[in-house]
C-alpha positions in Angstrom: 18.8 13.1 5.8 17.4 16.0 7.7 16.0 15.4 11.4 12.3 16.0 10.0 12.6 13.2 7.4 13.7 10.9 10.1 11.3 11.8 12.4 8.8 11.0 9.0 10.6 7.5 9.0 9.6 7.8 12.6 6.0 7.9 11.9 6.2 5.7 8.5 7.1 2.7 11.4 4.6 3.3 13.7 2.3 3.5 11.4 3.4 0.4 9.4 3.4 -1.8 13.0 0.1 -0.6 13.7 -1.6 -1.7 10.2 0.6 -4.7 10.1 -0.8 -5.5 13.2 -4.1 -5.9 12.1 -4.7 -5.1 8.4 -4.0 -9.1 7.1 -6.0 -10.0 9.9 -9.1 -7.5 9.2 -9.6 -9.3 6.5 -9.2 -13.1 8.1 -11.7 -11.5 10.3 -14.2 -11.0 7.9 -13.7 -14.1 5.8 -14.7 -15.9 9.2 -17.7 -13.9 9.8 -19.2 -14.5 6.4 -16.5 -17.5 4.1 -17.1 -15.4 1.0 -14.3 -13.8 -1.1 -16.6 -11.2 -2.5 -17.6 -9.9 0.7 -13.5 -9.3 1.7 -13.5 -7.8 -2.1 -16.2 -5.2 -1.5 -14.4 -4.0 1.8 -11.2 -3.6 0.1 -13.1 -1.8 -3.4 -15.0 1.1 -0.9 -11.3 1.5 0.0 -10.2 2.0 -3.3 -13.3 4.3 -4.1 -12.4 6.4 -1.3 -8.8 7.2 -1.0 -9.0 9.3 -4.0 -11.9 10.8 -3.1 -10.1 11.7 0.3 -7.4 12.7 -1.4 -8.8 15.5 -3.2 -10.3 16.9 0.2 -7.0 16.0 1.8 -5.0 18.2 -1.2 -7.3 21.2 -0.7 -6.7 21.1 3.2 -3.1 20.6 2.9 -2.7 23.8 0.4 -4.6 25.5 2.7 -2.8 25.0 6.0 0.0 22.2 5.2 0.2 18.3 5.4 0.7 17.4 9.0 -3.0 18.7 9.5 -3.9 15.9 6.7 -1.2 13.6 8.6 -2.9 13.9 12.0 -6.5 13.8 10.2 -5.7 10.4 8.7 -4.5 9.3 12.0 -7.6 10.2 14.0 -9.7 8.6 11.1 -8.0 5.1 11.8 -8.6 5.6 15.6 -12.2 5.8 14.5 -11.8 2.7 12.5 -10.5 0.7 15.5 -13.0 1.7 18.1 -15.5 0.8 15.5 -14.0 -2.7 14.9 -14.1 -3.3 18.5 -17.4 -2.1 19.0 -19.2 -3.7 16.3 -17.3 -7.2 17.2 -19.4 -10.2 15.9 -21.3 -8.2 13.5 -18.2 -6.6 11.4 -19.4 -8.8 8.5 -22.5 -6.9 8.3 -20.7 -2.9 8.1 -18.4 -3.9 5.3 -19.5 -0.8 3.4 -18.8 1.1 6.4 -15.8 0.1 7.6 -13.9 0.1 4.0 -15.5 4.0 3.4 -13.6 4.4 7.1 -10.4 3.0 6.3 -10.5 4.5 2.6 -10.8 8.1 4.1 -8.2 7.7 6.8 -5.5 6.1 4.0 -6.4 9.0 2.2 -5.9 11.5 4.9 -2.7 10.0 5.8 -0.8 8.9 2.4 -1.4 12.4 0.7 0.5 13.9 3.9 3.0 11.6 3.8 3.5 11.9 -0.2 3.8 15.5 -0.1 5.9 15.4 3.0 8.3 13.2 1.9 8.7 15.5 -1.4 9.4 18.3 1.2 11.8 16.6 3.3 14.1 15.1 0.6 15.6 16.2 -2.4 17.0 14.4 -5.9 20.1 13.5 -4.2 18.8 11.6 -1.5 15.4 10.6 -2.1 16.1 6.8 -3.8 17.6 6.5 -0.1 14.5 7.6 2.1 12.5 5.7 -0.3 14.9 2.7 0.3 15.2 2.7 3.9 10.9 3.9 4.2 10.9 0.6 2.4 13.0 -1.6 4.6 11.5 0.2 8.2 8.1 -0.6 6.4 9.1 -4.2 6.0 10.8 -5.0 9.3 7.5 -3.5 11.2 4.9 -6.0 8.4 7.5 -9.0 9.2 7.4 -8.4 13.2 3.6 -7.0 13.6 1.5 -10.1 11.7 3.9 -12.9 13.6 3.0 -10.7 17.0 -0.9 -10.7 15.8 -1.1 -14.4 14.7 0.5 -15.4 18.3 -2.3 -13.5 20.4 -4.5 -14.7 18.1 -3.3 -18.6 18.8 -2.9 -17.7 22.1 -6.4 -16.4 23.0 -9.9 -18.4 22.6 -12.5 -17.6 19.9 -12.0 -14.1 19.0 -10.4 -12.7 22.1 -7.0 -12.6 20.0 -8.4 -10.5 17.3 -10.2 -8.4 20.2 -6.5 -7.2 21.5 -4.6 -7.1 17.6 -7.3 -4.1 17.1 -6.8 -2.8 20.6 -2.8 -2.8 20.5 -3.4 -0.7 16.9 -5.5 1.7 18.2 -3.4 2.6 21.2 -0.4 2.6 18.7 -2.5 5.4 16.4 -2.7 7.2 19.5 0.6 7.4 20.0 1.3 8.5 16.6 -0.5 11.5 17.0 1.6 13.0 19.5 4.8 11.9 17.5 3.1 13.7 14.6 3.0 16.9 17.1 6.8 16.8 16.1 6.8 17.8 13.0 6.5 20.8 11.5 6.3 22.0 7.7 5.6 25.2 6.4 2.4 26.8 5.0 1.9 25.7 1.6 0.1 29.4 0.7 -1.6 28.8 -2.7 -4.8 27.8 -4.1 -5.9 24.2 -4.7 -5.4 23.7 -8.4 -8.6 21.3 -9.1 -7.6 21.0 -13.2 -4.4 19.9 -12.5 -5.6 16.6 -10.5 -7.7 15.9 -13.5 -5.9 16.3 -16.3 -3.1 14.5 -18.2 -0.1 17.7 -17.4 3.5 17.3 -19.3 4.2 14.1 -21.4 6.2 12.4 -18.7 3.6 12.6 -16.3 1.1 11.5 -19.2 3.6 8.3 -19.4 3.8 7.9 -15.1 -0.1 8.1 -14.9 -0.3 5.3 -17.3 2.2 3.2 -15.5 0.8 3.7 -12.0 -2.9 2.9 -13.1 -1.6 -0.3 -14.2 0.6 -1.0 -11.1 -2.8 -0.5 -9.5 -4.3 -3.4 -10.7 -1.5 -5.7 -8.7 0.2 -4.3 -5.8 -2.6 -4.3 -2.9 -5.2 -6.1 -4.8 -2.8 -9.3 -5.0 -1.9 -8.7 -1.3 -5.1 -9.5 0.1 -5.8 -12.2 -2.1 -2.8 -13.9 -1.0 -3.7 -13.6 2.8 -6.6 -14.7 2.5 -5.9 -18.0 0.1 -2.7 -18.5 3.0 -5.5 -18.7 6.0 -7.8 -20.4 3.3 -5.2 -23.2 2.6 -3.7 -23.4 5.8 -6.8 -23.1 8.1 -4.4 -21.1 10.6 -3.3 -17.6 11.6 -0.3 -18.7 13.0 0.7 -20.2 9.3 -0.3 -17.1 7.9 1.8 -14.7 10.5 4.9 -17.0 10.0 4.9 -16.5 6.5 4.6 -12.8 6.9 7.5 -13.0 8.9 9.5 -14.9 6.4 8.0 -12.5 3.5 8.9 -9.0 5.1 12.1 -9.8 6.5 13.6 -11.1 3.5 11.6 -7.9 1.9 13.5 -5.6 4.5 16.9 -7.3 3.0 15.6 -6.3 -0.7 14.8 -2.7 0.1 17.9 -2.2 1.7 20.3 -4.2 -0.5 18.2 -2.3 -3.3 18.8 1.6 -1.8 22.1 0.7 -1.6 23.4 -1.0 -5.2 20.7 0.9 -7.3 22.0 4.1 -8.2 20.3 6.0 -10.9 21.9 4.5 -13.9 21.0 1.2 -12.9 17.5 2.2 -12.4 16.0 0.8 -15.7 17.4 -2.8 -15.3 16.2 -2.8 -11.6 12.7 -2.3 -12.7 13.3 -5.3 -15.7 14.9 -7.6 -13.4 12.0 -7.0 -10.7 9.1 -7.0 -13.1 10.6 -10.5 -14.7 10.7 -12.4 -11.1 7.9 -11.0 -9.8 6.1 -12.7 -12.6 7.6 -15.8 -12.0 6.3 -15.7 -8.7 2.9 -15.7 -9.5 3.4 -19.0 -12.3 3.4 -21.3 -9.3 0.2 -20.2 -8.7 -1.5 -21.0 -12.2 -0.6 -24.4 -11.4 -2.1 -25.3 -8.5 -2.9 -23.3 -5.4 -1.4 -24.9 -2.1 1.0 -23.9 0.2 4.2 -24.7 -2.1 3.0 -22.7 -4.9 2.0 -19.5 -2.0 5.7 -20.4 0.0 7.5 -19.8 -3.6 5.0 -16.9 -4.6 5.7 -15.6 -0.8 9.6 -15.9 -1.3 10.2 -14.5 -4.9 7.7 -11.5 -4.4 9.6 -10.1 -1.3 12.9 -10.5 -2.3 12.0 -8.8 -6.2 9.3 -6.7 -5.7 11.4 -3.8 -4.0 13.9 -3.6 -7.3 10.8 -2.5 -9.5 9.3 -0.5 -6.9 11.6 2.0 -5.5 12.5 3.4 -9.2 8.7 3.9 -9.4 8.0 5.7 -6.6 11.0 7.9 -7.2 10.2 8.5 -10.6 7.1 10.6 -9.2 9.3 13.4 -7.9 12.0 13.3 -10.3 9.5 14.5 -13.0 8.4 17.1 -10.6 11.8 18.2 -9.9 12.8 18.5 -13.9 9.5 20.2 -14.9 9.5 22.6 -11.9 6.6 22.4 -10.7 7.4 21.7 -7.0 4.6 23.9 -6.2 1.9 21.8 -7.6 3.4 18.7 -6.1 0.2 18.5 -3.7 -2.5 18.4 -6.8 0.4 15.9 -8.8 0.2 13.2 -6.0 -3.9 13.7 -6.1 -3.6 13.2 -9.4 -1.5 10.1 -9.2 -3.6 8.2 -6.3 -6.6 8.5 -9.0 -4.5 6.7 -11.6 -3.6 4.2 -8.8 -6.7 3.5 -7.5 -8.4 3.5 -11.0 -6.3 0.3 -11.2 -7.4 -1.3 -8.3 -11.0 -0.5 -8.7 -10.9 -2.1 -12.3 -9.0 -4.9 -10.8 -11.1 -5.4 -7.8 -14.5 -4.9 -9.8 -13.5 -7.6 -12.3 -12.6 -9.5 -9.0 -16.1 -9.6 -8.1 -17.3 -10.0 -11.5 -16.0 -13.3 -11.7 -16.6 -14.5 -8.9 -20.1 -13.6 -8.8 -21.0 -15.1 -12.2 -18.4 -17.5 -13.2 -17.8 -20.8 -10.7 -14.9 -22.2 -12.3 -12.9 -24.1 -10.4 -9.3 -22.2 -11.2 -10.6 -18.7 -11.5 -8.5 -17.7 -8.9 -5.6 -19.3 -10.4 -6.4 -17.1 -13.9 -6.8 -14.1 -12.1 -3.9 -14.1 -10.4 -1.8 -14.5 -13.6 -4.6 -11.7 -15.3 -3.0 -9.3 -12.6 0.6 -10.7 -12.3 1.4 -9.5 -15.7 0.0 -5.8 -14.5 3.8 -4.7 -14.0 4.8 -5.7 -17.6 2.3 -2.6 -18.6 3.9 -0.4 -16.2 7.0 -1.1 -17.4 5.6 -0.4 -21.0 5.3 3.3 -20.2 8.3 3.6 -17.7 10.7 2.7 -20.2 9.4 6.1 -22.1 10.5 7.9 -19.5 13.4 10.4 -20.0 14.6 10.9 -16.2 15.9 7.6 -16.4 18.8 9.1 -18.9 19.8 11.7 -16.0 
């Protein structure tokens, strides 16, 4: 890989530490300062709302200078985020709308740039690996960073703990914008094309779209949920860290064992094999929810998810690369984070739907089967996929 795509990993880590720091326990945060479900569901649907929205503004800047301006913009905007966390302390609860609409715009900011630049700093031949090892880096900085966070937190009375999580990201984020003043990428020269983010483009992409909306509905949705029904169950952050721990570094293994066996002819029974187990992971859960069922869910998910993943995510430039349209590649990724988050904001919506007018005693348990079958739709339309013959 070329030195700017590892000094992308670079970032990818830092960036990964700091929100694994504090993201899970953002959440825990809030489901202490107000007990309800739909309250941590509302934070996480602004989100949703606006990272596309973002990512349309963050599209047109980066066409108009190039994405690390968008990189360091999304950086800056989770600074904000921080300093408003730990100013607003006991009454968080209260600025839910607020602080999702924050973090929504500074995900925004910063996943576009990092999208586009890793298109730019890999190539067919070695993208499966970035992807890979982005992946296990990601996964070794979640499994270190919510084990580090739940031991302040046990460590410290009250809500001191939580006080110096948010305080350790936000001088991390600070540091990653003077990494980011390493990179450089070079002026991307053309017009914002707004029709392309909006419209359906050439068949494949039709097919991706599709799939991606439908991943939507699972991957982060499912994440929080699970946090929160860990610390719900367990009644303990340091529970909740140690099984983070457990989940991202036998996730780190996957990633890596995946970059490294799954070459692109084995691409299409990766994605089966993954979509199958991760399924099974979830069927625990439909039974009862306690902290077997989340252990097993925990277990299978991180050691699974990765071999449907990766092919995924690379399937997004591949298409780019055989329609040749490298040059759109800004409005393509726009186009695919509405597709993405159209999935989570159905998702989420229904989320707090249900909980808000049904009180049935296993909703939870329904729900997360509803949204643990999401992959077997993705894997619908990724199987229509061409590239996969290449």
């Amino acid at each position: 890989m070329s030195t700017k795509a590892k000094i992308l990993l670079l970032v990818s880590g830092l960036f990964n530490l700091s929100i694994g720091l504090s993201n899970v326990f953002v959440n825990v945060f809030l489901w202490k300062k107000s007990s309800s479900l739909i309250v941590i569901a509302q934070y996480n649907l602004m989100q949703y709302i606006f990272i596309p929205i973002t990512f349309i503004f963050a599209g047109w800047l980066s066409k108009r200078k190039n994405g690390i301006w968008s990189l360091r913009l999304g950086i800056v905007f989770f600074v904000v985020f921080f300093i408003l966390i730990l100013l607003l302390k006991d009454d968080v609860a209260t600025y839910i709308y607020l602080l999702g609409i924050l973090f929504g715009i500074a995900s925004g900011f910063y996943w576009l740039a990092f999208h586009v630049l890793s298109f730019d700093f890999t190539g067919t031949n070695n993208r499966d690996t970035f992807n890979g090892f982005n992946g296990s880096i990601a996964a070794v900085a979640y499994a270190i960073a919510p084990f580090t966070a739940a031991y302040i937190i046990a460590n410290n009375p009250k809500l001191v703990g939580y006080k110096i999580v948010f305080a350790i990201s936000l001088a991390l984020f600070v540091i990653l914008i003077l990494v980011s003043l390493l990179l450089r990428s070079e002026h991307y020269g053309k017009k914002f094309n707004f029709n392309k983010i909006l419209s359906k483009n050439c068949v494949e992409w039709s097919l991706l779209r599709k799939s991606i909306a439908a991943w939507g509905m699972r991957d982060y949705v499912i994440l929080f949920l699970i946090g929160i029904l860990i610390f719900k169950t367990t009644k303990s952050e340091w529970i909740l860290g140690k099984l983070s721990l457990v989940s991202y570094s036998i996730s780190s293994a996957a990633f890596a064992i995946e970059q490294k066996l799954i070459k692109p002819k084995r691409r299409v029974f990766s994605m089966h094999m993954g979509a199958i187990l991760i399924f099974i992971a979830v069927l625990g859960l439909l039974v009862k929810i306690n902290y077997n069922s989340l252990l097993f869910y925990v277990i299978v998910d991180a050691a699974f998810m990765p071999f449907f993943f990766v092919p995924l995510m690379s399937a997004t430039f591949n298409i780019l690369n055989r329609n040749h349209e490298e040059d759109l590649r800004v409005e393509y990724i726009v186009n695919k984070e509405i597709a993405l988050n159209t999935g989570r904001i159905v998702s989420t919506s229904l989320l707090i739907m249900l909980l808000t007018f049904m009180k049935m005693d296993r909703m939870i348990n329904y729900f997360l089967l509803f949204i643990g079958c999401a992959q077997f739709i993705s894997l619908y339309f990724l199987r229509k996929l061409t590239i996969w013959e290449g």
